[in-house]
Backbone as CSV, one residue per row, in Angstrom:
resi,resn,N_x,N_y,N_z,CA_x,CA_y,CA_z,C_x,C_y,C_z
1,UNK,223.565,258.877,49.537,222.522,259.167,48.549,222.609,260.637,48.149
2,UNK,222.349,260.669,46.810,222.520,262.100,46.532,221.449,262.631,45.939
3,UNK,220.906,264.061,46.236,219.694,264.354,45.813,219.641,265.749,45.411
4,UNK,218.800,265.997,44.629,218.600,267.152,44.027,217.459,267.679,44.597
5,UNK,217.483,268.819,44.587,216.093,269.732,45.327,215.880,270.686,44.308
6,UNK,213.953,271.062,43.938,213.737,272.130,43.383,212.406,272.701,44.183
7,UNK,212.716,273.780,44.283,211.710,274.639,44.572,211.475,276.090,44.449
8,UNK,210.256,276.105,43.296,209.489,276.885,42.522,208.281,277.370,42.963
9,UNK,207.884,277.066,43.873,206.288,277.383,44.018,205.994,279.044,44.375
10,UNK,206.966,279.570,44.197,206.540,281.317,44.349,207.524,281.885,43.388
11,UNK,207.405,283.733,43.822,208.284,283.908,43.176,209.918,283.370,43.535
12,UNK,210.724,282.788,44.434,211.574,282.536,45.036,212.020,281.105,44.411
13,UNK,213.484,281.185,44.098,213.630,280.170,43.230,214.881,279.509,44.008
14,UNK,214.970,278.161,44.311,215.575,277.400,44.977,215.830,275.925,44.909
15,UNK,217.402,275.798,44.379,217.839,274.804,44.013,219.009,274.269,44.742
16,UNK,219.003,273.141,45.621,219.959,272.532,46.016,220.269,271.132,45.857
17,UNK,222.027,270.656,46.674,222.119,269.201,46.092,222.622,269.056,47.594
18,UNK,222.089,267.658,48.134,222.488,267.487,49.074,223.323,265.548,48.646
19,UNK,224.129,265.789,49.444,225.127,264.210,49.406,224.961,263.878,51.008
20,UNK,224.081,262.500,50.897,224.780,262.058,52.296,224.515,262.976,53.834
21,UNK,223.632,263.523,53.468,223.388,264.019,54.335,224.119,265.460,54.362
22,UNK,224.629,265.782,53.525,225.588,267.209,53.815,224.973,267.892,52.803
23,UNK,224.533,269.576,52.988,224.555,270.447,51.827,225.552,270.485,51.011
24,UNK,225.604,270.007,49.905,226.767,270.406,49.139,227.097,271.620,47.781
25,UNK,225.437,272.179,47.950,225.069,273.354,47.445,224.052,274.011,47.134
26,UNK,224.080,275.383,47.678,222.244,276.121,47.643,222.110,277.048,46.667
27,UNK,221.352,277.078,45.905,221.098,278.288,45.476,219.464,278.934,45.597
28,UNK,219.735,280.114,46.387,218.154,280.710,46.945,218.133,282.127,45.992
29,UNK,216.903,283.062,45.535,216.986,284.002,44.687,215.542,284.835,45.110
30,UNK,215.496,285.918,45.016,213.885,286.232,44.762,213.908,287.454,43.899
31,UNK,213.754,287.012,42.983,214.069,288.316,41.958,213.124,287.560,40.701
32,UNK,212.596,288.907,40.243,211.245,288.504,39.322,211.512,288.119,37.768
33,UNK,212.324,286.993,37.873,212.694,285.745,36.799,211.854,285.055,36.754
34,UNK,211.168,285.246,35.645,210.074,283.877,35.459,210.590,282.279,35.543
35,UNK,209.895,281.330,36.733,210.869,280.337,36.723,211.221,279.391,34.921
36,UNK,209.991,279.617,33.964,210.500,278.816,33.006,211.358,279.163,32.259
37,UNK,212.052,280.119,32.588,213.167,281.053,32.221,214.720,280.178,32.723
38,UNK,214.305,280.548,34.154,215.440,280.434,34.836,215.669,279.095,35.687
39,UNK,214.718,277.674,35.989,214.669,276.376,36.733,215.819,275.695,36.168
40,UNK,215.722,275.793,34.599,216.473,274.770,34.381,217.995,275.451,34.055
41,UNK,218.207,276.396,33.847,219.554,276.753,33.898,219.981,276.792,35.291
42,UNK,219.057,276.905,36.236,219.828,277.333,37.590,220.492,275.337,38.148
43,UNK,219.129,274.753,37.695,220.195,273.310,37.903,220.982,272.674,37.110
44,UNK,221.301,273.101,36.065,222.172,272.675,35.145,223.439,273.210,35.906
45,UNK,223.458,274.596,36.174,224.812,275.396,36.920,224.742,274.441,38.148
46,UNK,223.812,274.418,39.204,224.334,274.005,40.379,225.010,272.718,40.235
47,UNK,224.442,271.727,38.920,225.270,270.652,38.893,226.849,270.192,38.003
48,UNK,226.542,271.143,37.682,228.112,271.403,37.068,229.499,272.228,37.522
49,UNK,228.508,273.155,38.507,229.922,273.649,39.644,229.976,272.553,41.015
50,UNK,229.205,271.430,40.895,229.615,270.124,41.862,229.816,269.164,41.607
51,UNK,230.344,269.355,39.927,230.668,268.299,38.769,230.286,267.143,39.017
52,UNK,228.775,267.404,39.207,228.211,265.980,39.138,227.203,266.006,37.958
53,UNK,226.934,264.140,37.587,226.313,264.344,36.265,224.671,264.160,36.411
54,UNK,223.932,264.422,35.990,222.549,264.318,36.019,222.092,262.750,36.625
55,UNK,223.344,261.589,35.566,222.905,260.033,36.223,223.038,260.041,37.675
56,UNK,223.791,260.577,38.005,225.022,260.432,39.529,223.747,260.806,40.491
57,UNK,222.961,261.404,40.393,221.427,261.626,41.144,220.772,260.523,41.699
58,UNK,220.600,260.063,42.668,219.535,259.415,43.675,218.226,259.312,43.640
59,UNK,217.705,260.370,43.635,216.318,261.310,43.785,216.394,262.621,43.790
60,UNK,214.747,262.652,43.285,214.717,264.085,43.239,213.382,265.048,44.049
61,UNK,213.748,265.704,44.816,212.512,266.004,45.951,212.147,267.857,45.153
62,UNK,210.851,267.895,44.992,209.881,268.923,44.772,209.235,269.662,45.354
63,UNK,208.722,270.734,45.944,207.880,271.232,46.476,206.790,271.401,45.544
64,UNK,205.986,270.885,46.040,204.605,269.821,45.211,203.617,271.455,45.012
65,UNK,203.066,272.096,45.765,202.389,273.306,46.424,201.786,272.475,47.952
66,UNK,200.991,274.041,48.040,200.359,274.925,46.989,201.125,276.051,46.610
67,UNK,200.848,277.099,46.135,201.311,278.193,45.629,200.658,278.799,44.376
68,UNK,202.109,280.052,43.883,201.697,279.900,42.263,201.336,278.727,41.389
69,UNK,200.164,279.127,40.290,199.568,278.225,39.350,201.034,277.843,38.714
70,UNK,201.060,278.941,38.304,202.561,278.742,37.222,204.285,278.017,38.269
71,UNK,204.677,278.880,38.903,205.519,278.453,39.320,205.963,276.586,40.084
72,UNK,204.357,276.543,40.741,203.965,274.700,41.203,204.073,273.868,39.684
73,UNK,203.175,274.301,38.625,203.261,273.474,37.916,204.592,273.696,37.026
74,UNK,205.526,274.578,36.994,207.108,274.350,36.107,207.908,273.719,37.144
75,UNK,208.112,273.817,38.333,208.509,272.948,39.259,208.430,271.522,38.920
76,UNK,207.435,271.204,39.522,206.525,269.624,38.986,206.717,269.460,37.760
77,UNK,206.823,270.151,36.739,206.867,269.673,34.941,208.578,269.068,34.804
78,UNK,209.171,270.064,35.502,210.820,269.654,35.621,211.314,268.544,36.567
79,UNK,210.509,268.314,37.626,211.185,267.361,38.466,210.751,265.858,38.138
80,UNK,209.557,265.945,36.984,208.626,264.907,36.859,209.286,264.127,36.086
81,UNK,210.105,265.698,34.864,211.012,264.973,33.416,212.333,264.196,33.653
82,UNK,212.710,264.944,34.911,214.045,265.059,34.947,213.940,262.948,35.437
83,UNK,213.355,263.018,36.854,212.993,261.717,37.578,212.813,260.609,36.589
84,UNK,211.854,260.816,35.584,211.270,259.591,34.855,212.066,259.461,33.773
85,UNK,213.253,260.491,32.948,214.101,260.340,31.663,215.730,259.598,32.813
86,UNK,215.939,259.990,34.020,216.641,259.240,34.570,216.501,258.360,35.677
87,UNK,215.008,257.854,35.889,215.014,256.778,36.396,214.814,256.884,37.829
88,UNK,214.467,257.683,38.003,215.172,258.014,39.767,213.671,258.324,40.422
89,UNK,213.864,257.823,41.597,212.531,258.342,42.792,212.345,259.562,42.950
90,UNK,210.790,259.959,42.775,210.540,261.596,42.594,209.720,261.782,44.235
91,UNK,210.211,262.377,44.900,209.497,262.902,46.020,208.605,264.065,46.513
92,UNK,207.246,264.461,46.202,206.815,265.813,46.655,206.566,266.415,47.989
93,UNK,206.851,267.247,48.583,206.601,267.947,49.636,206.034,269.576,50.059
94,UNK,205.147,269.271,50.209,204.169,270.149,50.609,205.043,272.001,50.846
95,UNK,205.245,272.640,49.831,205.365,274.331,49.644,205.811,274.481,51.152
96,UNK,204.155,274.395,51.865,204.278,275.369,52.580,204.735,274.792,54.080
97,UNK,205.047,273.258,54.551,206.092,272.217,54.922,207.123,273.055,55.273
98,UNK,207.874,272.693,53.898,208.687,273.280,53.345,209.133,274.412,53.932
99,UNK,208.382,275.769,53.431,208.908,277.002,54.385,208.488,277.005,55.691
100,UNK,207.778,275.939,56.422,207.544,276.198,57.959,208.993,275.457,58.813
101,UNK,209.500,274.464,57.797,210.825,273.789,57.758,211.922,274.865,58.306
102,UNK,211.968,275.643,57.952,212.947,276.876,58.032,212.627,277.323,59.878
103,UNK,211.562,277.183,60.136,211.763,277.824,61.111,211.253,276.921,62.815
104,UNK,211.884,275.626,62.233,211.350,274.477,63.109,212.181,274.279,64.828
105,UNK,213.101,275.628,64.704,213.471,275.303,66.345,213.178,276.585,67.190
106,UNK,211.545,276.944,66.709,210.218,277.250,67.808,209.706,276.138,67.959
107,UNK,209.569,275.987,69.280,209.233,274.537,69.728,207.598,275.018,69.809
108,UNK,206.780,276.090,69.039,205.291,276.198,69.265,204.249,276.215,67.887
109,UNK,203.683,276.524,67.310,202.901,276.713,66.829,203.847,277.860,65.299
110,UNK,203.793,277.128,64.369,204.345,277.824,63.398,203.050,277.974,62.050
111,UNK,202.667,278.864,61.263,201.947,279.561,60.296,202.696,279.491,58.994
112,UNK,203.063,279.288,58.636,203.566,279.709,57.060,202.422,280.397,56.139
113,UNK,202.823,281.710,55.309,201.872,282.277,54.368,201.920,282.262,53.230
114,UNK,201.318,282.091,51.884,201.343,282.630,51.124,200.673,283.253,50.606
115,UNK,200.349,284.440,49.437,199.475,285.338,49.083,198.952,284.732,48.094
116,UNK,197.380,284.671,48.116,196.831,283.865,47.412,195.404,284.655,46.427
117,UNK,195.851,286.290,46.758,195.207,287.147,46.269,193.760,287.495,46.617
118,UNK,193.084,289.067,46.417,191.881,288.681,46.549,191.643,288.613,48.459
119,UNK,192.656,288.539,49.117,192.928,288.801,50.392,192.715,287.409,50.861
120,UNK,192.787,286.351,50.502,193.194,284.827,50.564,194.513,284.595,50.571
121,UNK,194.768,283.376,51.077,196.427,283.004,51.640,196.387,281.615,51.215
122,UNK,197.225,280.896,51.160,197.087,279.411,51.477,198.180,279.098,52.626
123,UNK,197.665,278.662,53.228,198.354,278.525,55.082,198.242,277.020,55.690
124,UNK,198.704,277.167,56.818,198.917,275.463,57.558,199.405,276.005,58.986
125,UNK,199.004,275.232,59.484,199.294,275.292,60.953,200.922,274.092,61.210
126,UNK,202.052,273.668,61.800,202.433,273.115,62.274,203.329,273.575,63.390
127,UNK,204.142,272.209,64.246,204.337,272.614,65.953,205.828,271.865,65.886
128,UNK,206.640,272.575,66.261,208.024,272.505,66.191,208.841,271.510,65.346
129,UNK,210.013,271.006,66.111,210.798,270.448,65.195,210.378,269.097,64.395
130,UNK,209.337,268.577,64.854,208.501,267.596,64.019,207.764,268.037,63.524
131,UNK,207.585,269.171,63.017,206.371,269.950,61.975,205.225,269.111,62.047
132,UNK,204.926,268.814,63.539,203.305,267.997,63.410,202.330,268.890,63.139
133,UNK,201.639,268.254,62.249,200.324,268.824,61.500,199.304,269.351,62.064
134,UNK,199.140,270.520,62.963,198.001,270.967,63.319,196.646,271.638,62.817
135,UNK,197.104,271.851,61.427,196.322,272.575,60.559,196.772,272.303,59.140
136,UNK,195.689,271.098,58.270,196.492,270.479,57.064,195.915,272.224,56.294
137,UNK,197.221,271.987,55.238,197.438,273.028,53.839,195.976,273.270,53.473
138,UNK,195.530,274.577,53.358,194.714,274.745,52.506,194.626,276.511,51.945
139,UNK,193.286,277.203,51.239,193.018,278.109,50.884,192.167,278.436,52.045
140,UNK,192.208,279.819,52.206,190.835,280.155,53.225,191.481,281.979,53.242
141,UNK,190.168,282.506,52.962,190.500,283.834,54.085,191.166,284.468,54.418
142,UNK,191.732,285.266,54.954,192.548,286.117,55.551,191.956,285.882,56.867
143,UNK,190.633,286.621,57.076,190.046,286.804,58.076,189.105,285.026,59.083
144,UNK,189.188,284.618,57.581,188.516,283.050,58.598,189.766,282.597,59.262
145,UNK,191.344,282.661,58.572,191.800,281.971,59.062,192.520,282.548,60.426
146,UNK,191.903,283.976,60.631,192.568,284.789,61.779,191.779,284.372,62.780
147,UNK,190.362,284.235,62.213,189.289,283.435,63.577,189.938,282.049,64.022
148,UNK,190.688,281.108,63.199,190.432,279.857,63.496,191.536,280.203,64.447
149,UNK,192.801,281.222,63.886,194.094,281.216,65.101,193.507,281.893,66.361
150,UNK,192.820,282.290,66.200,192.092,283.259,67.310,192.207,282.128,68.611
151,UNK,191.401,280.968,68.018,190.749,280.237,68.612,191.506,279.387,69.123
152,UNK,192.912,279.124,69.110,194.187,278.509,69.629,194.548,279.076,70.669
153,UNK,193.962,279.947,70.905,194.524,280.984,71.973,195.861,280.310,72.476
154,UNK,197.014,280.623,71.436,198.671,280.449,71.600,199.358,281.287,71.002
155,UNK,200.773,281.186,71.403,201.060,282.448,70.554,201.498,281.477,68.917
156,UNK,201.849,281.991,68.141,201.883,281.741,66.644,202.944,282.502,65.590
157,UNK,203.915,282.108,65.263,205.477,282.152,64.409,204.780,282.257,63.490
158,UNK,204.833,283.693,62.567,203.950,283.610,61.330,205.648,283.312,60.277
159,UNK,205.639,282.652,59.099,206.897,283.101,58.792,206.939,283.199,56.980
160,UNK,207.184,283.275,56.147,207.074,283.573,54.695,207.084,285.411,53.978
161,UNK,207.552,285.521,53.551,207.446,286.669,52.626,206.087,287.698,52.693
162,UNK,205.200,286.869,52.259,204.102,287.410,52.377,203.571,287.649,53.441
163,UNK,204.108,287.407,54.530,203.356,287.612,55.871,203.188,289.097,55.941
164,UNK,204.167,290.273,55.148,204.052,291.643,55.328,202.683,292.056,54.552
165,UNK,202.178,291.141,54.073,201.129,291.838,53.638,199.845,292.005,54.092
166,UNK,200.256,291.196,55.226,198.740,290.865,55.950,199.171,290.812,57.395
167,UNK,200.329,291.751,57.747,200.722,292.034,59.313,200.110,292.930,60.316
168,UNK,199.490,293.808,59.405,198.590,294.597,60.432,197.608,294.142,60.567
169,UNK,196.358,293.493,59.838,195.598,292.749,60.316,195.560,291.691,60.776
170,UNK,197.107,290.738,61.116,197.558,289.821,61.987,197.577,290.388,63.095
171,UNK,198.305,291.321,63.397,198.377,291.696,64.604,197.548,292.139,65.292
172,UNK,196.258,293.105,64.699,195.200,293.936,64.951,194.226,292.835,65.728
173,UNK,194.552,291.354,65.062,193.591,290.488,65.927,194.329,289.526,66.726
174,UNK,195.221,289.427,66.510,196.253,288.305,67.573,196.573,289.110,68.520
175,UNK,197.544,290.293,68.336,198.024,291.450,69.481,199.349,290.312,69.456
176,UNK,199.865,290.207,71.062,200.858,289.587,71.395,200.940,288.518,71.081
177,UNK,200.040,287.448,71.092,200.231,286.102,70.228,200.862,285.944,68.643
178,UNK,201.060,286.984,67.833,201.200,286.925,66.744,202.612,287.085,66.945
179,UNK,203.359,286.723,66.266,205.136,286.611,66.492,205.838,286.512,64.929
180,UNK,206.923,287.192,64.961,207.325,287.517,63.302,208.471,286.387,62.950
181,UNK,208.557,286.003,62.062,209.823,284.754,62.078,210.824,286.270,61.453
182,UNK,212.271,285.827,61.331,212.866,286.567,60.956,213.259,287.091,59.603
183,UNK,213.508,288.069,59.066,213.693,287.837,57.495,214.191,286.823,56.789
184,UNK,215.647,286.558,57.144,216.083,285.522,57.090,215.641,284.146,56.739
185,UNK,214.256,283.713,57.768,213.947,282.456,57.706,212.367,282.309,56.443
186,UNK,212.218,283.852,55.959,211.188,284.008,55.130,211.167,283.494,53.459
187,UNK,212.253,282.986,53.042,212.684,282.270,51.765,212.392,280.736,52.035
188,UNK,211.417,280.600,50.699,211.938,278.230,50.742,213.253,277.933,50.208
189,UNK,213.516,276.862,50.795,214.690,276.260,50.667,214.703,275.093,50.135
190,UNK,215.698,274.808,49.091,215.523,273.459,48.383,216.092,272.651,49.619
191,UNK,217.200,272.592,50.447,217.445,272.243,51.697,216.352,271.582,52.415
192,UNK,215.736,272.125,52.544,214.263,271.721,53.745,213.590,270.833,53.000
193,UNK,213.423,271.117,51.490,212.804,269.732,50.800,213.130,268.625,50.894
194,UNK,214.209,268.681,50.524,215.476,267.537,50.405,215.006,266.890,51.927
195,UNK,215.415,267.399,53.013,215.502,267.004,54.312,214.015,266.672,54.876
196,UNK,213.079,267.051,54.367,211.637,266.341,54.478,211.486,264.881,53.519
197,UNK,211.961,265.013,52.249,212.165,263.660,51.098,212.672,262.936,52.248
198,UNK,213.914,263.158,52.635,214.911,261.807,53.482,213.897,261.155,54.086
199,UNK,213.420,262.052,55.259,212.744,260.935,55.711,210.856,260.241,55.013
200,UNK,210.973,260.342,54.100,209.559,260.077,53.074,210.213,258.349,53.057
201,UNK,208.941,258.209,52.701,209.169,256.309,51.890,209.513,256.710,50.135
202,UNK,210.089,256.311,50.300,210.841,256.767,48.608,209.558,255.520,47.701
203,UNK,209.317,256.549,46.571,208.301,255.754,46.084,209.185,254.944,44.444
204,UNK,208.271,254.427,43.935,208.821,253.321,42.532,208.585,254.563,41.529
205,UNK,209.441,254.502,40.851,209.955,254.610,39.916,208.259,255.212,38.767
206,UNK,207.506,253.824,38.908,206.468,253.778,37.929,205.216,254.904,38.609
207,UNK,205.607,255.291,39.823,205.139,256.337,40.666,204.933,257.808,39.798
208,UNK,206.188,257.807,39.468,206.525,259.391,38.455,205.343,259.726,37.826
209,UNK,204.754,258.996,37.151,203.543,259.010,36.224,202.593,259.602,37.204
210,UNK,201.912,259.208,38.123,200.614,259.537,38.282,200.768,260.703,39.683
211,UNK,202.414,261.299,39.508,202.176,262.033,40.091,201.814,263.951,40.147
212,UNK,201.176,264.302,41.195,200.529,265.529,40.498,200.719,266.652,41.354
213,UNK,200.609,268.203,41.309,200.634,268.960,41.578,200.089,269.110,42.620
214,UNK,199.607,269.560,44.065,198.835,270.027,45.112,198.405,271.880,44.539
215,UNK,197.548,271.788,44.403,197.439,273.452,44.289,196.516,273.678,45.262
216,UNK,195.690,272.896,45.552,194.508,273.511,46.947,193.731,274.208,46.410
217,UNK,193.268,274.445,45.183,192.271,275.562,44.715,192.948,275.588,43.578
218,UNK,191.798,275.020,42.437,191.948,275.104,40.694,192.198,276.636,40.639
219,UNK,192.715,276.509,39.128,193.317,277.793,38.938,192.108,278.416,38.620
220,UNK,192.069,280.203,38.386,191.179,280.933,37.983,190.596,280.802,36.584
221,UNK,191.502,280.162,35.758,190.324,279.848,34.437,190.151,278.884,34.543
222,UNK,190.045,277.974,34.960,189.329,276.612,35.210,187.880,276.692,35.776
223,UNK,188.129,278.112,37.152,186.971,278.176,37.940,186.041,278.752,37.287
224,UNK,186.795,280.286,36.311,185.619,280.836,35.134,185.203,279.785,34.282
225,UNK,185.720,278.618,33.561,184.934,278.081,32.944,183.627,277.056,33.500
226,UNK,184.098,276.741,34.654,183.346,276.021,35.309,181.875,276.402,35.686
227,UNK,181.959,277.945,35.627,181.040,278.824,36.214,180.295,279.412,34.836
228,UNK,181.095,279.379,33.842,179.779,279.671,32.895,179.567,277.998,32.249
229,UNK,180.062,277.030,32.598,179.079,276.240,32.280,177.932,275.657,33.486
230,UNK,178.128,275.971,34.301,177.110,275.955,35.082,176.089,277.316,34.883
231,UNK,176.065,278.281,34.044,175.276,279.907,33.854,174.618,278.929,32.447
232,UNK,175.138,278.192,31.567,175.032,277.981,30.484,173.602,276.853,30.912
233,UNK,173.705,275.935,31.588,172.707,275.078,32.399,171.633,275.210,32.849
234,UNK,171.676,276.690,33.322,170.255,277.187,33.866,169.751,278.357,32.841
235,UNK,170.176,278.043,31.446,169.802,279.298,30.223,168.553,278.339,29.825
C-alpha cells in the first residue's frame, strides 16, 4: 500500500510517501513559507522524484490538529481534495499524536507542545511506544496545565519546538521531572502520520465529505464575533 503523508499544522512543513511499509521519501522544513504557498508544490516534487503518479496512491493520512488556524485548515483543504478527486481513503491524525510519535521509545510519560499564544499551548499527555492516551488533546494554560503535570508526580519528555518557550517556567515547577526531548525529535513528521494511518480502520471513500478539522478552540474571529453577539443581546 502506498501512502502519502501531509503535515501542516505549524509552521513546519512535512511531506512524505511511504510504500509498504518502507519510507520511500521525507521531506521536513521549518522555514517561514506560508504553507498555501508551498503544500502543494512540495508534493507534487516529492511525487515526481519517486515517479509515482497521483492515481498510484492508496491513501492519504493528515495531521487533522490542533494547531495553526491556517496551517490545520490548508493541510485538511489539500488532503480532503486530493482523497475525494482520486478516490482514495483519507485518514486524520491528531498534530500533536503525531509529534509525540517522534519520541515514542521513552517508555514514560511524553507532553508534546504547541504555542497557542496569549501563554496557552495545546498539549496531550501520552506513555510510550503505544502512545496510550493519558491526557486527550486540548487548549489550556500554561500554568493549569503545569498544575495538572504537577499532579502526576512523574517525570515527563516535553518534546516540540515550542517547548523553548515555556522552559523556564516548565522547569521552575517540575525541577527534575521535566525532561527535554532532543532537537532532533522536535519537528512533525509526515512519517509518524503515515505510521499512525496504518494502523487506523481505513474509512469509505464517502467518509471524505464529512470530514473535518480538530482545532480544539474556534479561531479568534469566530470567538470575537460570538462575543459581540452575545454584547449585542444584553443592549
Amino acid at each position: 500500500m502506498i501512502w502519502l503523508g501531509i503535515e501542516t499544522a505549524n509552521t513546519p512543513l512535512s511531506i512524505a510517501v511511504v510504500k509498504d511499509g518502507k519510507v520511500v521519501a521525507e521531506m521536513i522544513q521549518n522555514i517561514k513559507l506560508t504553507h498555501s504557498a508551498g503544500a502543494m508544490p512540495a508534493i507534487e516534487e516529492i511525487l515526481a522524484r519517486v515517479n509515482l503518479k497521483p492515481n498510484e496512491l492508496d491513501g492519504i493520512a493528515v495531521s487533522e490538529g490542533p494547531g495553526s488556524y491556517t496551517g490545520v485548515r490548508i493541510g485538511v483543504t489539500l488532503a480532503k481534495t486530493l482523497a475525494w478527486s482520486l478516490q482514495k481513503p483519507l485518514v486524520g491524525i491528531s498534530s500533536l499524536k503525531a509529534l509525540a510519535a517522534n519520541a515514542t521509545l521513552y517508555n514514560g510519560l511524553i507532553c508534546p507542545i504547541f504555542d497557542a499564544r496569549r501563554s496557552n499551548v495545546y498539549t496531550a499527555i501520552y506513555q510510550g511506544l503505544a502512545l496510550e492516551t493519558i491526557m486527550e488533546d486540548h487548549h489550556a494554560h500554561i500554568d493549569d496545565l503545569l498544575s495538572r503535570l504537577k499532579a502526576l508526580e512523574a517525570p515527563i519528555l516535553f518534546v516540540g519546538t515550542d517547548v523553548d518557550i515555556f522552559w523556564e517556567k516548565i522547569v521552575g515547577v517540575l525541577g527534575d521531572a521535566a525532561i527535554r526531548a532532543p532537537f532532533s525529535h522536535d519537528l512533525p513528521r509526515a512519517t509518524e502520520v503515515i505510521r499512525l494511518a496504518m494502523n487506523a480502520e481505513l474509512p469509505s471513500i464517502e467518509a471524505t465529505h464529512h470530514f473535518v478539522p480538530q482545532y480544539k478552540r474556534i479561531a479568534e474571529a469566530e470567538a470575537n464575533w460570538l462575543k459581540e453577539q452575545k454584547e449585542k443581546e444584553h443592549e
